[in-house]
Predicted model as a PDB file, atoms N, CA, C, CB and O in Angstrom, pLDDT in the B-factor column:
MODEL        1                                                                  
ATOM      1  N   UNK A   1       2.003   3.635 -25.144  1.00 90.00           N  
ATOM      2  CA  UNK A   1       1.207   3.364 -23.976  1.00 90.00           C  
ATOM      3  C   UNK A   1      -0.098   4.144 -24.128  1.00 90.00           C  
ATOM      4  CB  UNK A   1       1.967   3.747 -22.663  1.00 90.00           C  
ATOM      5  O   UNK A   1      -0.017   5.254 -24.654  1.00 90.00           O  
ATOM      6  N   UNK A   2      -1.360   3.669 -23.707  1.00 95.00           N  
ATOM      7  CA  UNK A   2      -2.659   4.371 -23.699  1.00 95.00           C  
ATOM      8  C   UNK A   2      -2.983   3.904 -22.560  1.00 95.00           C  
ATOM      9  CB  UNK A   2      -3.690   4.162 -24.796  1.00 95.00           C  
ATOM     10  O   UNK A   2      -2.510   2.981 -21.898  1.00 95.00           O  
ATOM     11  N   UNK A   3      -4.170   4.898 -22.306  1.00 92.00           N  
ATOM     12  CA  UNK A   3      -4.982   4.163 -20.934  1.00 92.00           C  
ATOM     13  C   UNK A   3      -6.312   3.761 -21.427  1.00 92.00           C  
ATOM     14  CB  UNK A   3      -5.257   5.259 -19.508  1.00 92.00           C  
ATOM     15  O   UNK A   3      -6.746   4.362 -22.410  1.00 92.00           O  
ATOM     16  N   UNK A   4      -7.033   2.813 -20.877  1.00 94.00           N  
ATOM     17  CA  UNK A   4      -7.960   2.072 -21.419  1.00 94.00           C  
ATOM     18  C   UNK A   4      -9.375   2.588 -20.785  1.00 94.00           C  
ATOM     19  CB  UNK A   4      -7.611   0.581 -21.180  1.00 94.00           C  
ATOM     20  O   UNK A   4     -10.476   2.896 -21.240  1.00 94.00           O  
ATOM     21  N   UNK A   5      -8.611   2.505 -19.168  1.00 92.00           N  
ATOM     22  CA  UNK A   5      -9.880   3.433 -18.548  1.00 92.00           C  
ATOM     23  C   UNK A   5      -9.606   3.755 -17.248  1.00 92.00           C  
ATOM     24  CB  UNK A   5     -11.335   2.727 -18.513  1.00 92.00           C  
ATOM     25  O   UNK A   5      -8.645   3.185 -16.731  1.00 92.00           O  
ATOM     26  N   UNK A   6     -10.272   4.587 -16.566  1.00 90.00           N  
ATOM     27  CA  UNK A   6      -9.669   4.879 -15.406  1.00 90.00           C  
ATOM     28  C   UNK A   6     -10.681   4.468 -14.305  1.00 90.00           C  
ATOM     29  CB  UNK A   6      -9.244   6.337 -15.371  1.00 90.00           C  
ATOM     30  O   UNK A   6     -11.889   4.703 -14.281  1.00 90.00           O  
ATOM     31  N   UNK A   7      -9.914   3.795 -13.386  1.00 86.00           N  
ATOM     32  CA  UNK A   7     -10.665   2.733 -12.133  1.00 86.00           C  
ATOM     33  C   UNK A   7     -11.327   4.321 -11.282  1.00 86.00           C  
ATOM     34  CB  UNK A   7      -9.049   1.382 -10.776  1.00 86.00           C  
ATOM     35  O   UNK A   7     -10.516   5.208 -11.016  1.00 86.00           O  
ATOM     36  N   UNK A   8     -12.610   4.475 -10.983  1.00 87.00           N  
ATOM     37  CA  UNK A   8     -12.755   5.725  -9.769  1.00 87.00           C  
ATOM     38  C   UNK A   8     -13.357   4.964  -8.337  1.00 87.00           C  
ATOM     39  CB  UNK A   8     -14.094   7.151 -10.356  1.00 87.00           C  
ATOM     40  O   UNK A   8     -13.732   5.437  -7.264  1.00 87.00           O  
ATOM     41  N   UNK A   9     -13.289   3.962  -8.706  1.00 88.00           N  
ATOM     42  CA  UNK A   9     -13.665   3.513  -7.183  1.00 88.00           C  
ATOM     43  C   UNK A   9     -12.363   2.829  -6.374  1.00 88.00           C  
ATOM     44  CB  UNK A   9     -14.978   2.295  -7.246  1.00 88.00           C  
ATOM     45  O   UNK A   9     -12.569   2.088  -5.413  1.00 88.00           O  
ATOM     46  N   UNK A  10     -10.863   3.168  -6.889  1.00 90.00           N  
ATOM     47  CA  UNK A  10     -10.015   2.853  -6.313  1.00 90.00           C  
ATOM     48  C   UNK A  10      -9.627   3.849  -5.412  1.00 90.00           C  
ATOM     49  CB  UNK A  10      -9.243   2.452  -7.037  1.00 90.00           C  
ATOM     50  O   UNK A  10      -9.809   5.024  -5.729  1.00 90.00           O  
ATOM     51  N   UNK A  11      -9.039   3.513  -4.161  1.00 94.00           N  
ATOM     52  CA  UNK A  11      -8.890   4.678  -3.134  1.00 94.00           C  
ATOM     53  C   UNK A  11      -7.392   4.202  -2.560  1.00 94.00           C  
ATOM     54  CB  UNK A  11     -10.290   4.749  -1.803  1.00 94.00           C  
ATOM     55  O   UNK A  11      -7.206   3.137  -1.971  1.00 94.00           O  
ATOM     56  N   UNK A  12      -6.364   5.194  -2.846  1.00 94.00           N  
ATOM     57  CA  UNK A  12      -4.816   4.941  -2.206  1.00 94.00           C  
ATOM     58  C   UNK A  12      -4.624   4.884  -0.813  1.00 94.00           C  
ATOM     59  CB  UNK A  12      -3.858   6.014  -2.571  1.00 94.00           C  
ATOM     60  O   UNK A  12      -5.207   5.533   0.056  1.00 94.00           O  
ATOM     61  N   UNK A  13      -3.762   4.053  -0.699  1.00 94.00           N  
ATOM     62  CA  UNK A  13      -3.989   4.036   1.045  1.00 94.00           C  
ATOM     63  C   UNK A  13      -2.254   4.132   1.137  1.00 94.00           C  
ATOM     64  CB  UNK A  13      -4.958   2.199   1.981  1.00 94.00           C  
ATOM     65  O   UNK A  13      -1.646   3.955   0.081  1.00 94.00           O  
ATOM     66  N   UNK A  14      -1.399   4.434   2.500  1.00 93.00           N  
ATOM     67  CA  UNK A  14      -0.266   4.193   3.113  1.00 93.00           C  
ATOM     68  C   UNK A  14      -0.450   3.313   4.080  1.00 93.00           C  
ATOM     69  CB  UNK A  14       0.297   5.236   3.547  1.00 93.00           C  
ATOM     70  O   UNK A  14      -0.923   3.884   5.062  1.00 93.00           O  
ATOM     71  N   UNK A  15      -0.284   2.133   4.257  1.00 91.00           N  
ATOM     72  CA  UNK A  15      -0.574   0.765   5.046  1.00 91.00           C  
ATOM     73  C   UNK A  15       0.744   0.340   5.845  1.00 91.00           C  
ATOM     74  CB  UNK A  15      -1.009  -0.523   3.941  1.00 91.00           C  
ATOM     75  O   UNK A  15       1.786   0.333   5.190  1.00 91.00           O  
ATOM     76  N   UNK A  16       0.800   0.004   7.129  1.00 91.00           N  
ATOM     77  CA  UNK A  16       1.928  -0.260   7.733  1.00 91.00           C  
ATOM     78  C   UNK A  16       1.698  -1.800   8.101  1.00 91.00           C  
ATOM     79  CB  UNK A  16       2.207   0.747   8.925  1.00 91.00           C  
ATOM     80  O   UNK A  16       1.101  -2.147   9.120  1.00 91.00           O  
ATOM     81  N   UNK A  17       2.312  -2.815   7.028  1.00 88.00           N  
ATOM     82  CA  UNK A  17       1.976  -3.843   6.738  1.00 88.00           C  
ATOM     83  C   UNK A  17       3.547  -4.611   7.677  1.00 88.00           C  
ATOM     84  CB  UNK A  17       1.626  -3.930   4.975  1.00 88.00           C  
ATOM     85  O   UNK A  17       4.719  -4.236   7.646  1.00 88.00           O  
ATOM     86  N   UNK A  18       2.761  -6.021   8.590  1.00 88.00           N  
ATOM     87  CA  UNK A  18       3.886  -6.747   9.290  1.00 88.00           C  
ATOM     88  C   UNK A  18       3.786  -8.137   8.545  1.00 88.00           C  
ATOM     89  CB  UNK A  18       3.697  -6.855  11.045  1.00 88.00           C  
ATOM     90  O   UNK A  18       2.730  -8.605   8.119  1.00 88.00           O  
ATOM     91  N   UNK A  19       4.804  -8.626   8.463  1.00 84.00           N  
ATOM     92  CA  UNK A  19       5.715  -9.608   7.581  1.00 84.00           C  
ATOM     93  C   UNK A  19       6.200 -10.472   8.633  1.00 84.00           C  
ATOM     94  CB  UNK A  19       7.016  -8.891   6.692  1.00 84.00           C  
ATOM     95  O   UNK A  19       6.594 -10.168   9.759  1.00 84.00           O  
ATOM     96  N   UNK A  20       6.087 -11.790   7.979  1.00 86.00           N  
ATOM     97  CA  UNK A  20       7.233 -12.830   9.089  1.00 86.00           C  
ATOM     98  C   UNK A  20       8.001 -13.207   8.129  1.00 86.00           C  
ATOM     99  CB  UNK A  20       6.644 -14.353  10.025  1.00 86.00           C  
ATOM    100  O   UNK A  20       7.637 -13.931   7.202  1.00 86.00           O  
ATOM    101  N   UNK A  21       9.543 -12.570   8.339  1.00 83.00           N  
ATOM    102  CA  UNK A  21      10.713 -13.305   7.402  1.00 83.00           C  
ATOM    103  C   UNK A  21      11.340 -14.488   7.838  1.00 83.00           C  
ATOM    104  CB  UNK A  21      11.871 -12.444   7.173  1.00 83.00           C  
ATOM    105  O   UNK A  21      12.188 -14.227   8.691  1.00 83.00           O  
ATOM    106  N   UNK A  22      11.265 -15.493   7.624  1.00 88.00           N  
ATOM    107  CA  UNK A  22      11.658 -16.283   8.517  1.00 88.00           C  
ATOM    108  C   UNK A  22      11.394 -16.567  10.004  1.00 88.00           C  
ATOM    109  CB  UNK A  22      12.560 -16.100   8.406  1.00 88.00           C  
ATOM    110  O   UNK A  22      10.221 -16.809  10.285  1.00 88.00           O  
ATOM    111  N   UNK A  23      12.738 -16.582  11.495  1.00 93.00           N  
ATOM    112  CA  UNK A  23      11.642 -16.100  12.385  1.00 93.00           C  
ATOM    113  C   UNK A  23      11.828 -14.765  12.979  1.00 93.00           C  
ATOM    114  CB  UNK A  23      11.444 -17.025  13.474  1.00 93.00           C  
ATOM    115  O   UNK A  23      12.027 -14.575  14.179  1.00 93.00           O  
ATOM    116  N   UNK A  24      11.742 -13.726  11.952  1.00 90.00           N  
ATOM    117  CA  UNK A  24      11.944 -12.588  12.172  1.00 90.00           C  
ATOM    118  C   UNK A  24      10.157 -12.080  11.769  1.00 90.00           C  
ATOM    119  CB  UNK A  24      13.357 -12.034  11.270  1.00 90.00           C  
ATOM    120  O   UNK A  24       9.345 -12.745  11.125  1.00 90.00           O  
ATOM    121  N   UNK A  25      10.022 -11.183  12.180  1.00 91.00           N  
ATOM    122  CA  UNK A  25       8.685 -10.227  12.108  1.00 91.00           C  
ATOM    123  C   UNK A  25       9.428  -8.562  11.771  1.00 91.00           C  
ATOM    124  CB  UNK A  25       7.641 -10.292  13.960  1.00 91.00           C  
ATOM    125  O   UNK A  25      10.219  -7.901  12.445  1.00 91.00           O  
ATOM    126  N   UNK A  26       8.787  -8.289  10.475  1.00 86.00           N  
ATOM    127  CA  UNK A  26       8.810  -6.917  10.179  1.00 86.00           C  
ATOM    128  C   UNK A  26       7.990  -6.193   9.636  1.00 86.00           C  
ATOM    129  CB  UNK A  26       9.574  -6.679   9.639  1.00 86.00           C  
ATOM    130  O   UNK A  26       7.130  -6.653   8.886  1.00 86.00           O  
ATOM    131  N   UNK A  27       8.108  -4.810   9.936  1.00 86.00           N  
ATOM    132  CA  UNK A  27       6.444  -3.940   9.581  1.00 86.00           C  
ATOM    133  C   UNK A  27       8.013  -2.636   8.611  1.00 86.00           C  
ATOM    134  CB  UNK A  27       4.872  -2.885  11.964  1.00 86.00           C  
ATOM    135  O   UNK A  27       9.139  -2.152   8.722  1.00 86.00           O  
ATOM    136  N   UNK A  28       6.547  -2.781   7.597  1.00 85.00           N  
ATOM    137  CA  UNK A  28       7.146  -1.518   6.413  1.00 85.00           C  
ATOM    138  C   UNK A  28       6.209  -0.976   5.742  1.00 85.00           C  
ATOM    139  CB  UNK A  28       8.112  -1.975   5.226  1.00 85.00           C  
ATOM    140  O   UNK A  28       5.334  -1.655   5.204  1.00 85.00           O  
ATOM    141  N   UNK A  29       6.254   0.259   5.677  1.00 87.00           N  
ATOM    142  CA  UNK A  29       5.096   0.974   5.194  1.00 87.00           C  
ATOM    143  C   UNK A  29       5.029   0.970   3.490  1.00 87.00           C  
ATOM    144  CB  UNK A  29       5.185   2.513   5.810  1.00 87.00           C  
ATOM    145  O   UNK A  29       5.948   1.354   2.767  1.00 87.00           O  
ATOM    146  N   UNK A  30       3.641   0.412   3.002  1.00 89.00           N  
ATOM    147  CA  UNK A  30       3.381  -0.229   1.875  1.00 89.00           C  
ATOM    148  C   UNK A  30       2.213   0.684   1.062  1.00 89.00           C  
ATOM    149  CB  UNK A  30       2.962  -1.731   2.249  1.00 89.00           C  
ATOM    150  O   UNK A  30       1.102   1.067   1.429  1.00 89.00           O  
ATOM    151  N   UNK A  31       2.700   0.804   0.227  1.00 90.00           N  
ATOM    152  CA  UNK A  31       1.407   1.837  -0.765  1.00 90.00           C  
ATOM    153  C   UNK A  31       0.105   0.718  -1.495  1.00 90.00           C  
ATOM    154  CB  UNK A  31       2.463   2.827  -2.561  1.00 90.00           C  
ATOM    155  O   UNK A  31       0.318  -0.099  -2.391  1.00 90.00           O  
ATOM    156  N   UNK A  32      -1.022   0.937  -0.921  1.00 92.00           N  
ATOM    157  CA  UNK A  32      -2.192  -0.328  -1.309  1.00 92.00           C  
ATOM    158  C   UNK A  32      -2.720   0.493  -2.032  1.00 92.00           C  
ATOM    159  CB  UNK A  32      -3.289  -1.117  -0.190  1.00 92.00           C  
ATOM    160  O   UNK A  32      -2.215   1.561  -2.377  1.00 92.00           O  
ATOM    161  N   UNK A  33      -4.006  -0.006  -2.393  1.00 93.00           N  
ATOM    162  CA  UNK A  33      -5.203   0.314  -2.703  1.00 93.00           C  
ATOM    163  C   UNK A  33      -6.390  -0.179  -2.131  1.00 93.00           C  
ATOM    164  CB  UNK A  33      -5.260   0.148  -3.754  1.00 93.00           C  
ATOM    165  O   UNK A  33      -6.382  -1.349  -1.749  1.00 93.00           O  
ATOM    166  N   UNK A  34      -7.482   0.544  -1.990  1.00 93.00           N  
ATOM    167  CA  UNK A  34      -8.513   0.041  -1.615  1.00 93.00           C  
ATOM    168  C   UNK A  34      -9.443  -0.586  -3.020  1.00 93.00           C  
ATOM    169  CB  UNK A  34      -9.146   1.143  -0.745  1.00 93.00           C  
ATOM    170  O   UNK A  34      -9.519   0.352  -3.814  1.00 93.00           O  
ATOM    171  N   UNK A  35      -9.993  -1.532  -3.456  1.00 90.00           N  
ATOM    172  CA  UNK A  35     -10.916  -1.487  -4.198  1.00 90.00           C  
ATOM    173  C   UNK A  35     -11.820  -2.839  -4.364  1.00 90.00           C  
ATOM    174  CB  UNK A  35     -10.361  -1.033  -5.282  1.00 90.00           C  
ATOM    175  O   UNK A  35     -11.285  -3.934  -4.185  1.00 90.00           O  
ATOM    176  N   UNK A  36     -12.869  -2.763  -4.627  1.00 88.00           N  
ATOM    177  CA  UNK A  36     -14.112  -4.131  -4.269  1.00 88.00           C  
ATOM    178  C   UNK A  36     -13.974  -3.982  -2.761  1.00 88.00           C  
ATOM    179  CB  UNK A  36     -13.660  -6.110  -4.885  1.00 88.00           C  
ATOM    180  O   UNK A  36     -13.576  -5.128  -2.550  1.00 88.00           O  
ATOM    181  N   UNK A  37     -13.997  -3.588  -1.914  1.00 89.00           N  
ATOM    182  CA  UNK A  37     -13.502  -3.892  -0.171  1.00 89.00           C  
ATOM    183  C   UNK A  37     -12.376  -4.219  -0.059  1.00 89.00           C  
ATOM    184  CB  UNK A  37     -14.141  -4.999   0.653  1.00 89.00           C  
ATOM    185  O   UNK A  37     -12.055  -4.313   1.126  1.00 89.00           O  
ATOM    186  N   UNK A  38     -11.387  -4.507  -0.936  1.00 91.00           N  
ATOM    187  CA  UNK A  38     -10.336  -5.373  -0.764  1.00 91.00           C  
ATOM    188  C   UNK A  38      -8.780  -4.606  -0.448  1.00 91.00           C  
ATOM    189  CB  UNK A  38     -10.343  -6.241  -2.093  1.00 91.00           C  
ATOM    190  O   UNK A  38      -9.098  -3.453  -0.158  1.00 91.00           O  
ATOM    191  N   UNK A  39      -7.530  -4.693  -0.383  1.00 93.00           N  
ATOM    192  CA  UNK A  39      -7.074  -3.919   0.374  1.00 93.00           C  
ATOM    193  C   UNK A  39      -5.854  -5.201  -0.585  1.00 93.00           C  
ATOM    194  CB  UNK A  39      -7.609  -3.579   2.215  1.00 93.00           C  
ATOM    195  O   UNK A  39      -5.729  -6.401  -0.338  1.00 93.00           O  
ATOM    196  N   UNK A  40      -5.086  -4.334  -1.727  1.00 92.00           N  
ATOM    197  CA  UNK A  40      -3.728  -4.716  -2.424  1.00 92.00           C  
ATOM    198  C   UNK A  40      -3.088  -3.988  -2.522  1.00 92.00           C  
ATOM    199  CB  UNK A  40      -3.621  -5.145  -3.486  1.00 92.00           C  
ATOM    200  O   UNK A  40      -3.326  -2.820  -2.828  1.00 92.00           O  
ATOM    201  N   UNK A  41      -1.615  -4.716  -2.176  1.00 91.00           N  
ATOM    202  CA  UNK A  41      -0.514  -4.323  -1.968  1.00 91.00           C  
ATOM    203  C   UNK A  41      -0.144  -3.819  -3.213  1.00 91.00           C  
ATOM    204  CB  UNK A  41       0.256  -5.216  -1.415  1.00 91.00           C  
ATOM    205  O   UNK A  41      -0.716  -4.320  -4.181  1.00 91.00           O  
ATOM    206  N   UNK A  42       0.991  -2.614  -3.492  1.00 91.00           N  
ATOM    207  CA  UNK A  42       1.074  -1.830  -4.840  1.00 91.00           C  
ATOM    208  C   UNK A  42       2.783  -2.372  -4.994  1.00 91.00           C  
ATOM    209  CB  UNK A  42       0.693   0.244  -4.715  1.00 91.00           C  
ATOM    210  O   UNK A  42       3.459  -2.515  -6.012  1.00 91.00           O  
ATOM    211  N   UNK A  43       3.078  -2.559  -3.772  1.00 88.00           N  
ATOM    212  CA  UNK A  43       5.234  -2.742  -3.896  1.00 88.00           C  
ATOM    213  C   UNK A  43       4.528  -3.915  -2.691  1.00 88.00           C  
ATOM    214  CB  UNK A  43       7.053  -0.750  -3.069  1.00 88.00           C  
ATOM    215  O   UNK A  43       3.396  -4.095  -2.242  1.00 88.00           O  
ATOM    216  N   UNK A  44       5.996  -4.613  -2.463  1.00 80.00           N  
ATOM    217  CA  UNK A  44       6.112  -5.881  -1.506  1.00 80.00           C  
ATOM    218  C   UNK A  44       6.531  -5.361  -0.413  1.00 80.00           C  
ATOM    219  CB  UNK A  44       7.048  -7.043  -1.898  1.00 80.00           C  
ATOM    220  O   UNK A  44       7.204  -4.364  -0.671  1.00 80.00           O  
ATOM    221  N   UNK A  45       6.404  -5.686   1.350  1.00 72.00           N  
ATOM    222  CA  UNK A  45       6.637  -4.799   1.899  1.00 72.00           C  
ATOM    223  C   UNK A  45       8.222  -4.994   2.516  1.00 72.00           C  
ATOM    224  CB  UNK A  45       5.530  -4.614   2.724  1.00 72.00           C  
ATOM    225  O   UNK A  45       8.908  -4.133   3.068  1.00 72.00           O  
ATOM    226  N   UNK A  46       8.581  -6.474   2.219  1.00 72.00           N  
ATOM    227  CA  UNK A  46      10.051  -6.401   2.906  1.00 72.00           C  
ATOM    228  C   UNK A  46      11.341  -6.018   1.742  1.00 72.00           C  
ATOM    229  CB  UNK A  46      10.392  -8.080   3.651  1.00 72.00           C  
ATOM    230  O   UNK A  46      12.519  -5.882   2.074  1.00 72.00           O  
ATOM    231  N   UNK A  47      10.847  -5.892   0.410  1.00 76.00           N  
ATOM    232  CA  UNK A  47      12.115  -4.840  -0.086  1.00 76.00           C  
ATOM    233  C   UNK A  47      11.245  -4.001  -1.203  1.00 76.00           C  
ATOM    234  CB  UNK A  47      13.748  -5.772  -0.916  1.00 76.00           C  
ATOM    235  O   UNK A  47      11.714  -4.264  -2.310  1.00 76.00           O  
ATOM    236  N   UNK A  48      10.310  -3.223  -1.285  1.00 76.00           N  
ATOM    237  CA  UNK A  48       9.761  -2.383  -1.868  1.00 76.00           C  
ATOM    238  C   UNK A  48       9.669  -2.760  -3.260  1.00 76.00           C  
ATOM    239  CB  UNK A  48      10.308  -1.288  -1.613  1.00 76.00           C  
ATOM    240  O   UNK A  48       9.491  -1.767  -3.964  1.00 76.00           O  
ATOM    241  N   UNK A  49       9.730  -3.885  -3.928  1.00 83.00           N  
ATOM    242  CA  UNK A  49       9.442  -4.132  -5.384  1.00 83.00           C  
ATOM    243  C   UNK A  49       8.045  -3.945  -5.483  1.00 83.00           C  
ATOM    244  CB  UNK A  49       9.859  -5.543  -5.925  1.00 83.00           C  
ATOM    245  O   UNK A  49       7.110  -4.168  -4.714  1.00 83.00           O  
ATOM    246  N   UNK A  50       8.205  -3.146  -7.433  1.00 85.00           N  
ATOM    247  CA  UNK A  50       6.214  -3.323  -7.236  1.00 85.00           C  
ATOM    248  C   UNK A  50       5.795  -4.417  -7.184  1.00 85.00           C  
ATOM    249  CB  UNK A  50       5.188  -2.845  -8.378  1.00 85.00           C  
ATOM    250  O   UNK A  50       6.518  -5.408  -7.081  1.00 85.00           O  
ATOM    251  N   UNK A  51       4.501  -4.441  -7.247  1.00 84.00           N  
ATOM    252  CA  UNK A  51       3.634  -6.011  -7.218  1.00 84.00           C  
ATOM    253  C   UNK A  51       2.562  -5.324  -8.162  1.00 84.00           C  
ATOM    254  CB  UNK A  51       2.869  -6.779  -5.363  1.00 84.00           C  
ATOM    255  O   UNK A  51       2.052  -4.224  -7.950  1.00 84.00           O  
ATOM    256  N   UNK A  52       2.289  -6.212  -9.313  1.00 83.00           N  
ATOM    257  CA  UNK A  52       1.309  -5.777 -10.172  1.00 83.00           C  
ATOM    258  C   UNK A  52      -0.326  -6.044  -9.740  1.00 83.00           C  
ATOM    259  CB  UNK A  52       1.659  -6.451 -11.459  1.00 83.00           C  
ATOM    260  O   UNK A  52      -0.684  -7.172  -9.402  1.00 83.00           O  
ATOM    261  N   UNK A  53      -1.362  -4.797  -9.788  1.00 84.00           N  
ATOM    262  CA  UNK A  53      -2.348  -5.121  -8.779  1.00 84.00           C  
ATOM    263  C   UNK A  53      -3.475  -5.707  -9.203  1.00 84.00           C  
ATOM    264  CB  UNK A  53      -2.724  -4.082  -8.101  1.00 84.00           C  
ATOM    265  O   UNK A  53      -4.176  -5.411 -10.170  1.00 84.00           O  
ATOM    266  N   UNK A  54      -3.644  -6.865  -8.128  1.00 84.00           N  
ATOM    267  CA  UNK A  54      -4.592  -8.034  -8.424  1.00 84.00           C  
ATOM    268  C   UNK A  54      -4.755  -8.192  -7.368  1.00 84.00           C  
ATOM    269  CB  UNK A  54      -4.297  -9.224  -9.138  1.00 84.00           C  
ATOM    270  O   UNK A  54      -3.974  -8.096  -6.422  1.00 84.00           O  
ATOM    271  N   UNK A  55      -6.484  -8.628  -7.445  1.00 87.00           N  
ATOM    272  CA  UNK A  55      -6.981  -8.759  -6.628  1.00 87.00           C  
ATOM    273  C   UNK A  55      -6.995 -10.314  -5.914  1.00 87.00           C  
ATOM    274  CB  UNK A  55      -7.942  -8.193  -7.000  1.00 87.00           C  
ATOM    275  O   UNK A  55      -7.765 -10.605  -4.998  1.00 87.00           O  
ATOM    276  N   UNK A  56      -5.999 -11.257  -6.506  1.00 86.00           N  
ATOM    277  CA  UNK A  56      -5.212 -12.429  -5.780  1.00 86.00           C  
ATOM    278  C   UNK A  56      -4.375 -11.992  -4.806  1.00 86.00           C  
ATOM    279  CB  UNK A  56      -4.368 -13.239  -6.667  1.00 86.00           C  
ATOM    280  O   UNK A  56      -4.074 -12.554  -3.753  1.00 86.00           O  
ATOM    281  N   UNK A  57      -4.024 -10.950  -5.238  1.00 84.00           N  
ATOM    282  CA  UNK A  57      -2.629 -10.455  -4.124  1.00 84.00           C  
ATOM    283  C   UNK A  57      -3.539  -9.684  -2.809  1.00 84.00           C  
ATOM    284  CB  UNK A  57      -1.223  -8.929  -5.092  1.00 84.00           C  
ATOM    285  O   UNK A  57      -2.964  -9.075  -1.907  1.00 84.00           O  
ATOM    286  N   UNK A  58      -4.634  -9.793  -2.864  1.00 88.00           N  
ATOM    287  CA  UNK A  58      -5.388  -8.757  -1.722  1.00 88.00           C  
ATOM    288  C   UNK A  58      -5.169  -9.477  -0.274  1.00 88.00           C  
ATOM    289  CB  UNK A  58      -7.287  -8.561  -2.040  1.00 88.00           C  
ATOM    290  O   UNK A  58      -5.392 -10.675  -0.095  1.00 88.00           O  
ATOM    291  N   UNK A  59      -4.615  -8.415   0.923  1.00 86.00           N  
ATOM    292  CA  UNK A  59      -4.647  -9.217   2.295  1.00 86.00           C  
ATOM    293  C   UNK A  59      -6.119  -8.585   2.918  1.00 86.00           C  
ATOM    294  CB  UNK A  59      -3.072  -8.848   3.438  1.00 86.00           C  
ATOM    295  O   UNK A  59      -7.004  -7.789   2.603  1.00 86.00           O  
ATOM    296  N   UNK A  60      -5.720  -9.560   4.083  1.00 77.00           N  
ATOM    297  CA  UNK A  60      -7.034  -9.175   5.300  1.00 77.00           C  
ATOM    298  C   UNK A  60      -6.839  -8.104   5.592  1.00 77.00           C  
ATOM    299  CB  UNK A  60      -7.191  -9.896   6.697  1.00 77.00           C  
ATOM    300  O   UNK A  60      -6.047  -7.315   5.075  1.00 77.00           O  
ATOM    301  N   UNK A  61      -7.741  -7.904   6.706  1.00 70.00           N  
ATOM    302  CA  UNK A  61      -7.416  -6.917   7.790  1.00 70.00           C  
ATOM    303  C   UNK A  61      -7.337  -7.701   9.129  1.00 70.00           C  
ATOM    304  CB  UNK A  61      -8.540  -5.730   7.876  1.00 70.00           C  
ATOM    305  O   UNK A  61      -7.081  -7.108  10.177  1.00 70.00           O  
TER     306      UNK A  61                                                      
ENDMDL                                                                          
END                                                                             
């Protein structure tokens, strides 16, 4: 493994992100990132798997 380069305009966030499972609604606290303005999810928030970060995967606010 190497690192190629290191992002400095990324900023970690703890995000308390709400979900509709079906017709259930749930909020779980989700490790993002901030970066371009954009705001991606690092794990999924209804069972904590990572999510590899892309900026496809970015939500609103």
């Amino acid at each position: 493994m190497k690192i190629l380069r290191i992002l400095e305009d990324v900023e970690f966030l703890l995000v308390d992100i709400e979900v509709k499972l079906g017709n259930e609604i749930r909020n779980s606290p989700t490790l993002c990132v901030r970066y371009n303005g954009k705001i991606i999810p690092l794990n999924s928030a209804n069972d904590g798997r990572p999510i590899l970060m892309n900026e496809k995967n970015s939500i609103t606010q």
